[in-house]
N, CA, C and O atoms as CSV, one atom per row, in Angstrom:
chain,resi,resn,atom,element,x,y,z
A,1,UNK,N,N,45.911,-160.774,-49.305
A,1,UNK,CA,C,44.749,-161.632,-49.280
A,1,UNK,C,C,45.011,-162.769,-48.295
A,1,UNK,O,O,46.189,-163.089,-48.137
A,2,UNK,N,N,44.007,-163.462,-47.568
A,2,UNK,CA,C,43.913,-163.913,-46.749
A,2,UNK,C,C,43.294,-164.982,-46.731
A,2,UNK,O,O,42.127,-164.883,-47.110
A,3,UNK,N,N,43.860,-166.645,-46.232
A,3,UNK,CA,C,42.653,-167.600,-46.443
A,3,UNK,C,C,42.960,-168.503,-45.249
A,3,UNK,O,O,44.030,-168.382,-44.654
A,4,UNK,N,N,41.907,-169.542,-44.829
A,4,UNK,CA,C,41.774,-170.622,-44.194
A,4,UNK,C,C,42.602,-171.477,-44.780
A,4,UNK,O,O,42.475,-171.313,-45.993
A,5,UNK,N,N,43.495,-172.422,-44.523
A,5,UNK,CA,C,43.707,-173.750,-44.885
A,5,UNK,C,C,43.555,-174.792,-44.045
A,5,UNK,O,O,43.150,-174.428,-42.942
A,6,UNK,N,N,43.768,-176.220,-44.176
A,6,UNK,CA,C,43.850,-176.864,-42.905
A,6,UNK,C,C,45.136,-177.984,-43.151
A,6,UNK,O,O,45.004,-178.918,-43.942
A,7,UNK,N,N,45.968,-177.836,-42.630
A,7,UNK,CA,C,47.283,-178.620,-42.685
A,7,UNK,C,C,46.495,-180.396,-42.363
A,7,UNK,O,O,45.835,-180.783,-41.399
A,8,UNK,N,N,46.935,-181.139,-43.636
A,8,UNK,CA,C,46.792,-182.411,-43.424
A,8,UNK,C,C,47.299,-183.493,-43.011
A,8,UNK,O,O,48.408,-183.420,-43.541
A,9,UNK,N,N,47.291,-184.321,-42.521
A,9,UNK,CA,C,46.989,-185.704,-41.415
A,9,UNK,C,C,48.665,-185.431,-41.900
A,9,UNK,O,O,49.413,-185.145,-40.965
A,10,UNK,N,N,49.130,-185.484,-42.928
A,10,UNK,CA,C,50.523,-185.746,-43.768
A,10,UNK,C,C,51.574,-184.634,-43.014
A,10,UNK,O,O,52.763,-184.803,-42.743
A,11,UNK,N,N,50.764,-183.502,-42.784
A,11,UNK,CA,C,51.859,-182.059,-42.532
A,11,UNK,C,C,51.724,-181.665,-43.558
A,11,UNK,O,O,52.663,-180.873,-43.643
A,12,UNK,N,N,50.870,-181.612,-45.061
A,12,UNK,CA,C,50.827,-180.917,-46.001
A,12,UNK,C,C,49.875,-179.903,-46.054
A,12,UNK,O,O,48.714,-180.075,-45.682
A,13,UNK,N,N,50.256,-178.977,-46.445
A,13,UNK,CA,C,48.994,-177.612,-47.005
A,13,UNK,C,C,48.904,-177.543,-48.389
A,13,UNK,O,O,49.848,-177.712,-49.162
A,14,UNK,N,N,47.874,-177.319,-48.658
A,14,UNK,CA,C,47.659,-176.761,-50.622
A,14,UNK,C,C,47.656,-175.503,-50.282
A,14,UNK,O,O,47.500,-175.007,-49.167
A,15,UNK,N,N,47.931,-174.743,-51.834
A,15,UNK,CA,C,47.914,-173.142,-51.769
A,15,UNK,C,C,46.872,-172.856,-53.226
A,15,UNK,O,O,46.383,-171.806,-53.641
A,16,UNK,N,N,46.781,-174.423,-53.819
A,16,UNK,CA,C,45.571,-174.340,-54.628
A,16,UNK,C,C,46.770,-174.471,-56.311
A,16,UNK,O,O,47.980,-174.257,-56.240
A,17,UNK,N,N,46.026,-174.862,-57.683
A,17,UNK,CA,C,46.662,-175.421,-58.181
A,17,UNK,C,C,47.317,-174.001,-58.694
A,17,UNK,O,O,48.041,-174.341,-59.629
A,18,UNK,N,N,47.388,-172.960,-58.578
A,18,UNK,CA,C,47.805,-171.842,-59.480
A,18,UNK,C,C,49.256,-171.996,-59.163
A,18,UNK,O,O,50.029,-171.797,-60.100
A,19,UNK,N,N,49.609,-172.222,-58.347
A,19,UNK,CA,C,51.122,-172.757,-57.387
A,19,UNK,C,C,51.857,-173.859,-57.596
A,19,UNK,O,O,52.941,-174.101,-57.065
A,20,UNK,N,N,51.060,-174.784,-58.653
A,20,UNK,CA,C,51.563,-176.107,-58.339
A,20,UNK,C,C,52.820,-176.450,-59.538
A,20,UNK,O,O,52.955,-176.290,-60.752
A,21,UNK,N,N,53.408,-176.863,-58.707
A,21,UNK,CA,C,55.191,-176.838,-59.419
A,21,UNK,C,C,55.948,-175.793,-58.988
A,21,UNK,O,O,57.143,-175.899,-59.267
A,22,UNK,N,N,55.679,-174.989,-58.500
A,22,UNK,CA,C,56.559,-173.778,-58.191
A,22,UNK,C,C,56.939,-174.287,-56.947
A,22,UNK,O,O,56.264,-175.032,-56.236
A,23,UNK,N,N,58.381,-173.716,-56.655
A,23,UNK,CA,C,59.471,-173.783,-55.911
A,23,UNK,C,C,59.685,-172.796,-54.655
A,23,UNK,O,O,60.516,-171.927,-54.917
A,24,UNK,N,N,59.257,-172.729,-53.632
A,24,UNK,CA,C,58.976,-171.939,-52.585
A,24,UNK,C,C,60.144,-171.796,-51.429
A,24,UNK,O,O,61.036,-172.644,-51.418
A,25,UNK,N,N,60.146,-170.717,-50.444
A,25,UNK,CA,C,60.624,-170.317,-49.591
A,25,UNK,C,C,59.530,-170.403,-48.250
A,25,UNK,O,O,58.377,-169.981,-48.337
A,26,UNK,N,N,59.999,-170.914,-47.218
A,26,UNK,CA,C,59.419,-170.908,-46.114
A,26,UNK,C,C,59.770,-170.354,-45.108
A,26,UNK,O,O,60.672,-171.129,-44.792
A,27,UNK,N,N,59.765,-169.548,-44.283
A,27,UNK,CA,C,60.105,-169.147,-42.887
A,27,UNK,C,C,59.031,-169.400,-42.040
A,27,UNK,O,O,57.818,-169.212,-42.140
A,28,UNK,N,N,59.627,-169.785,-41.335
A,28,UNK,CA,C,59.199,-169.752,-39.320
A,28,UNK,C,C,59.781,-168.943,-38.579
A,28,UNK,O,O,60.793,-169.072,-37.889
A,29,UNK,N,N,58.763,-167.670,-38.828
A,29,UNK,CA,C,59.199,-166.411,-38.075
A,29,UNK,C,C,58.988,-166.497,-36.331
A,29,UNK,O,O,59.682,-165.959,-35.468
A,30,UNK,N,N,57.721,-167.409,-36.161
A,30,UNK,CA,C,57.731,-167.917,-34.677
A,30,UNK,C,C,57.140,-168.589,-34.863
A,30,UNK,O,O,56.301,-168.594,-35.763
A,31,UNK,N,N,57.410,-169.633,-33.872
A,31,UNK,CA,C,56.288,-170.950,-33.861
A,31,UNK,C,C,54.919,-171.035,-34.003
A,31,UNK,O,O,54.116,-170.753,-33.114
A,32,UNK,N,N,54.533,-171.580,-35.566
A,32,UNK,CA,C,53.143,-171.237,-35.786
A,32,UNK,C,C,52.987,-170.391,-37.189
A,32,UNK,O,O,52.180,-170.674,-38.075
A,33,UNK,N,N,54.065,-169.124,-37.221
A,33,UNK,CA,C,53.702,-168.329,-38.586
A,33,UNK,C,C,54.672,-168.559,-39.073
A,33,UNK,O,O,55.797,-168.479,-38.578
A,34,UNK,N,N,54.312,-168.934,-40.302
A,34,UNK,CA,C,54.891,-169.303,-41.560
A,34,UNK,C,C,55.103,-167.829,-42.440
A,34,UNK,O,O,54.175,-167.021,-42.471
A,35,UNK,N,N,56.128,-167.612,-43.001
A,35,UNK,CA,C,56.005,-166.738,-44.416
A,35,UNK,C,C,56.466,-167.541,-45.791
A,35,UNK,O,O,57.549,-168.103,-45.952
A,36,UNK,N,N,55.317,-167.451,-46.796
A,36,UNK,CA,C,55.685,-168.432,-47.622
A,36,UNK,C,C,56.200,-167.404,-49.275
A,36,UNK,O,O,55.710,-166.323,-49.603
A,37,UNK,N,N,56.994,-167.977,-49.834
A,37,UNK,CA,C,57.509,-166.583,-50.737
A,37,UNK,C,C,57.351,-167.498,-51.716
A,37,UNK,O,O,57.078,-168.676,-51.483
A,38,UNK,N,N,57.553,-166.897,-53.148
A,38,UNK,CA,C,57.661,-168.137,-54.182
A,38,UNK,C,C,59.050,-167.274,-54.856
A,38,UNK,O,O,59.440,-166.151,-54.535
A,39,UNK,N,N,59.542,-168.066,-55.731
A,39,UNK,CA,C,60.949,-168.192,-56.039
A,39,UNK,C,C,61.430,-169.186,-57.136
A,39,UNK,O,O,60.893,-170.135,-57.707
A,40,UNK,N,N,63.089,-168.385,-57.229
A,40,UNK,CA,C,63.566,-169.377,-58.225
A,40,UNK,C,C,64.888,-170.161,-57.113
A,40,UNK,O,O,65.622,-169.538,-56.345
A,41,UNK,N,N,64.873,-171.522,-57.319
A,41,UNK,CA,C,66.284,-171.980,-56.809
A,41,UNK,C,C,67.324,-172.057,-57.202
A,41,UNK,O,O,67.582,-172.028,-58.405
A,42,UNK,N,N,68.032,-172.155,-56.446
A,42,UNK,CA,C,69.988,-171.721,-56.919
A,42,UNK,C,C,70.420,-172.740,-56.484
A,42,UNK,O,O,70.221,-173.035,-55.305
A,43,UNK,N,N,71.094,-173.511,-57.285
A,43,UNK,CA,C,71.408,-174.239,-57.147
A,43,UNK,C,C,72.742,-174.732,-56.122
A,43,UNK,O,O,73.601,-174.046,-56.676
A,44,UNK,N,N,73.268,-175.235,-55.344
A,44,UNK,CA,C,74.839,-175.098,-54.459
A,44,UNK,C,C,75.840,-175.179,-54.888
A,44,UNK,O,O,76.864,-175.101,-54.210
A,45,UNK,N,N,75.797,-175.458,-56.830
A,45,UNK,CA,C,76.897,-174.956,-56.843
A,45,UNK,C,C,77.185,-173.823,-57.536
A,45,UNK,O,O,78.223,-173.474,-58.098
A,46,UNK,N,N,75.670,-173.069,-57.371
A,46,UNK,CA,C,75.877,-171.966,-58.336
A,46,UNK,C,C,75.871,-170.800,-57.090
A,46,UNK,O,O,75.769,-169.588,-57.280
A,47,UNK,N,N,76.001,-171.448,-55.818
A,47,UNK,CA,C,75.747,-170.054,-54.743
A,47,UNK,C,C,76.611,-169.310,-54.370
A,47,UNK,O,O,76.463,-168.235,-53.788
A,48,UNK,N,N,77.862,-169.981,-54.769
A,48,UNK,CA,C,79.057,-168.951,-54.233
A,48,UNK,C,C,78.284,-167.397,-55.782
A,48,UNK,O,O,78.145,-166.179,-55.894
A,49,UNK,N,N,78.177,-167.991,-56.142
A,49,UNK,CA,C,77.984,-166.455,-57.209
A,49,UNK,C,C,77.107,-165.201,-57.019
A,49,UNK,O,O,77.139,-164.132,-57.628
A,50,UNK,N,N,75.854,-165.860,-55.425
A,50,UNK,CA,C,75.918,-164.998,-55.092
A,50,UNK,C,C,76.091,-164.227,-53.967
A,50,UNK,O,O,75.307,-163.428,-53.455
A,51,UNK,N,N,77.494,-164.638,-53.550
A,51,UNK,CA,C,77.969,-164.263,-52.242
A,51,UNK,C,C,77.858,-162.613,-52.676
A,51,UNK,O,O,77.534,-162.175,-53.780
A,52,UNK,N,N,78.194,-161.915,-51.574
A,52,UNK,CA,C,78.227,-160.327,-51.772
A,52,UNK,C,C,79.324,-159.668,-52.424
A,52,UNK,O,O,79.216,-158.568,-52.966
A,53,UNK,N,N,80.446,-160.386,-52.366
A,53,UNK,CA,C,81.683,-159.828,-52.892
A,53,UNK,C,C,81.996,-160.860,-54.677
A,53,UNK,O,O,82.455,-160.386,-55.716
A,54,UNK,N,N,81.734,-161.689,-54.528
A,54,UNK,CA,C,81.284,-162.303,-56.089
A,54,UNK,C,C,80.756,-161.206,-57.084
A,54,UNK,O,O,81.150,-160.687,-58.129
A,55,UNK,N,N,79.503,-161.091,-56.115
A,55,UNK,CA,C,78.146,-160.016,-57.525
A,55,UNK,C,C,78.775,-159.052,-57.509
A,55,UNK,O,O,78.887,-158.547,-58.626
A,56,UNK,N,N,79.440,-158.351,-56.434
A,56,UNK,CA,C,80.091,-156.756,-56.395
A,56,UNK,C,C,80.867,-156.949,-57.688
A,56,UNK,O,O,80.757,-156.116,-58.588
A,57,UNK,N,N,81.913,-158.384,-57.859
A,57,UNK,CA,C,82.813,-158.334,-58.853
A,57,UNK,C,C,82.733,-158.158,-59.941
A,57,UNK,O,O,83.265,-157.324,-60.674
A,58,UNK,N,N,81.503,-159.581,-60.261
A,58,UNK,CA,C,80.645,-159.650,-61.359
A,58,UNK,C,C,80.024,-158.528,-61.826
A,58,UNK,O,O,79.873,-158.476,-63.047
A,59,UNK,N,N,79.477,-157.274,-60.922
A,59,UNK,CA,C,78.951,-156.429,-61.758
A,59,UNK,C,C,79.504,-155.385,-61.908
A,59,UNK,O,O,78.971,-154.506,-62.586
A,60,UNK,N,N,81.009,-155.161,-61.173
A,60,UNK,CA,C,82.121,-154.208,-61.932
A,60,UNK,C,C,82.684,-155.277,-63.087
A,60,UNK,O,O,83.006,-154.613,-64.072
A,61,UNK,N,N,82.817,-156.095,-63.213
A,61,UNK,CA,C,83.199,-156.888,-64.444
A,61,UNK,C,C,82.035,-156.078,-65.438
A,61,UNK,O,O,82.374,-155.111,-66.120
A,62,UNK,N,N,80.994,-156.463,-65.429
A,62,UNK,CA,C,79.996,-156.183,-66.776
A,62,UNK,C,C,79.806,-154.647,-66.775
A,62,UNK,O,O,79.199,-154.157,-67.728
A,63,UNK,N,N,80.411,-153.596,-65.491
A,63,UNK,CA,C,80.497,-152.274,-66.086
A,63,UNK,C,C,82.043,-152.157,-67.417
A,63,UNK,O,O,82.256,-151.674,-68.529
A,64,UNK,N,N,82.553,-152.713,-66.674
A,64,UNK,CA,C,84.065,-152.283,-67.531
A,64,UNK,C,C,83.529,-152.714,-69.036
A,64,UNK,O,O,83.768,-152.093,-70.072
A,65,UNK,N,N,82.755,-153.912,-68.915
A,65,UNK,CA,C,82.275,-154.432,-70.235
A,65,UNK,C,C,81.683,-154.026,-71.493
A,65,UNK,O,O,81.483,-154.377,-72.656
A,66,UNK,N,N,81.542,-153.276,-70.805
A,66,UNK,CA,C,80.207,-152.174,-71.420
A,66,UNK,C,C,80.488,-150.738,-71.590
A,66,UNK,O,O,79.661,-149.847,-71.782
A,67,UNK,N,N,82.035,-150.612,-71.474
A,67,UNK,CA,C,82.541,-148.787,-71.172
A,67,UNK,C,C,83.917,-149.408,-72.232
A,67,UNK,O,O,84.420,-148.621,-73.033
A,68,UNK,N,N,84.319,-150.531,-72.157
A,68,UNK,CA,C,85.430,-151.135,-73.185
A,68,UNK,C,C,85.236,-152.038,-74.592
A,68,UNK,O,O,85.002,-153.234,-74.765
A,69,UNK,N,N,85.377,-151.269,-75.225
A,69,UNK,CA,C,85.572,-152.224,-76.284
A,69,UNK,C,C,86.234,-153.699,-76.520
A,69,UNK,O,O,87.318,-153.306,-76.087
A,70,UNK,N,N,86.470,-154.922,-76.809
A,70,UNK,CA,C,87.066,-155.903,-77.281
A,70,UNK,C,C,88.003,-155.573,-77.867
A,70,UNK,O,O,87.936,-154.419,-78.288
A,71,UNK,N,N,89.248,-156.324,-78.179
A,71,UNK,CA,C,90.325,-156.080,-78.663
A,71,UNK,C,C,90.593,-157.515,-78.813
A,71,UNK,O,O,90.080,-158.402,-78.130
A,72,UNK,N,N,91.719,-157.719,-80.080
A,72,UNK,CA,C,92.028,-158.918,-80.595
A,72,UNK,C,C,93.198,-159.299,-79.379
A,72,UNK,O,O,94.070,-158.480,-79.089
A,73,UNK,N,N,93.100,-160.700,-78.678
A,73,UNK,CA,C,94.606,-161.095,-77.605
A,73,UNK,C,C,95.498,-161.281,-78.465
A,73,UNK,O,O,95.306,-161.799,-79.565
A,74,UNK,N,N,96.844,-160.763,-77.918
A,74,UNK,CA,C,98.288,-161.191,-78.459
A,74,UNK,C,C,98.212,-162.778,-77.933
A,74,UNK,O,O,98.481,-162.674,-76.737
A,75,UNK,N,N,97.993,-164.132,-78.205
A,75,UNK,CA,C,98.295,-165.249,-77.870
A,75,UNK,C,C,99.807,-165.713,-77.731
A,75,UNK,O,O,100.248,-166.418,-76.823
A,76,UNK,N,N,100.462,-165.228,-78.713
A,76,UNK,CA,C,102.271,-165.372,-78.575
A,76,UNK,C,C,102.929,-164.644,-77.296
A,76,UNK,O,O,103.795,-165.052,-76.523
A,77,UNK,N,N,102.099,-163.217,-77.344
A,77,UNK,CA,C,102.639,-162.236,-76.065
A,77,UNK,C,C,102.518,-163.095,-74.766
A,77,UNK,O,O,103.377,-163.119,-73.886
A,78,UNK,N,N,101.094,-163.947,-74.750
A,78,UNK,CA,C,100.590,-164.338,-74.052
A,78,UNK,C,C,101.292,-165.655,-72.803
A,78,UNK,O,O,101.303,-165.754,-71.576
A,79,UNK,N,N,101.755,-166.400,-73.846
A,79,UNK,CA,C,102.668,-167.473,-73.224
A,79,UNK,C,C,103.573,-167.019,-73.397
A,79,UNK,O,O,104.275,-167.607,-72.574
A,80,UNK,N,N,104.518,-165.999,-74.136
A,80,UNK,CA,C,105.894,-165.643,-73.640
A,80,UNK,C,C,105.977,-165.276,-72.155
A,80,UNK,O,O,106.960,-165.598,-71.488
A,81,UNK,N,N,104.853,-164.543,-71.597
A,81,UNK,CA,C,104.868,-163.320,-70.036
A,81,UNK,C,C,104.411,-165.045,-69.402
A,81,UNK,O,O,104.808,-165.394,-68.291
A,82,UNK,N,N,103.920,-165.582,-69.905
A,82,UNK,CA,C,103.092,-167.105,-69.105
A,82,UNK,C,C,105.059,-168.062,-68.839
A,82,UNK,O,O,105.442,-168.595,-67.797
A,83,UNK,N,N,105.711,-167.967,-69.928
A,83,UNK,CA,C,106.599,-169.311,-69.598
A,83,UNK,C,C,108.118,-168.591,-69.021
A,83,UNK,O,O,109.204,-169.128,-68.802
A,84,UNK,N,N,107.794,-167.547,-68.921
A,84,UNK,CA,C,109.233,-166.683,-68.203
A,84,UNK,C,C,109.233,-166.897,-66.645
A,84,UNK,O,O,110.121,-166.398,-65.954
């Protein structure tokens, strides 16, 4: 869908209130066109998580998760192999 707007005196555009509060993406694919996306933000210090090799980790982490059961930790085993 397709509309007129007219960018104001400010540099602002409305997209009308169905939008309003939402958190957007902008590109300037060339001078003049805009692509406008809507979205959630990530915060900087939550972005390393989603570098490419992070999520790869993260989501072989939550396969193993899900193919393994839990098991009770040896805590004694634990700091013996920790203080040697």
């Amino acid at each position: 869908m397709s509309s007129i707007r007219t960018i104001g005196k400010s540099g602002q555009i409305s997209l009308g209130k169905k939008y309003a509060g939402e958190t957007v993406l902008i590109e300037e694919l060339e001078p003049g066109v805009w692509l406008v996306k809507t979205g959630r933000f990530i915060p900087h210090s939550e972005a390393w998580l989603h570098q490419p090799q992070v999520a790869e980790d993260l989501e072989e982490a939550v396969r193993w998760s899900e193919t393994n059961e839990p098991s009770e930790t040896d805590l004694d085993g634990m700091e013996d192999r920790i203080n040697k």
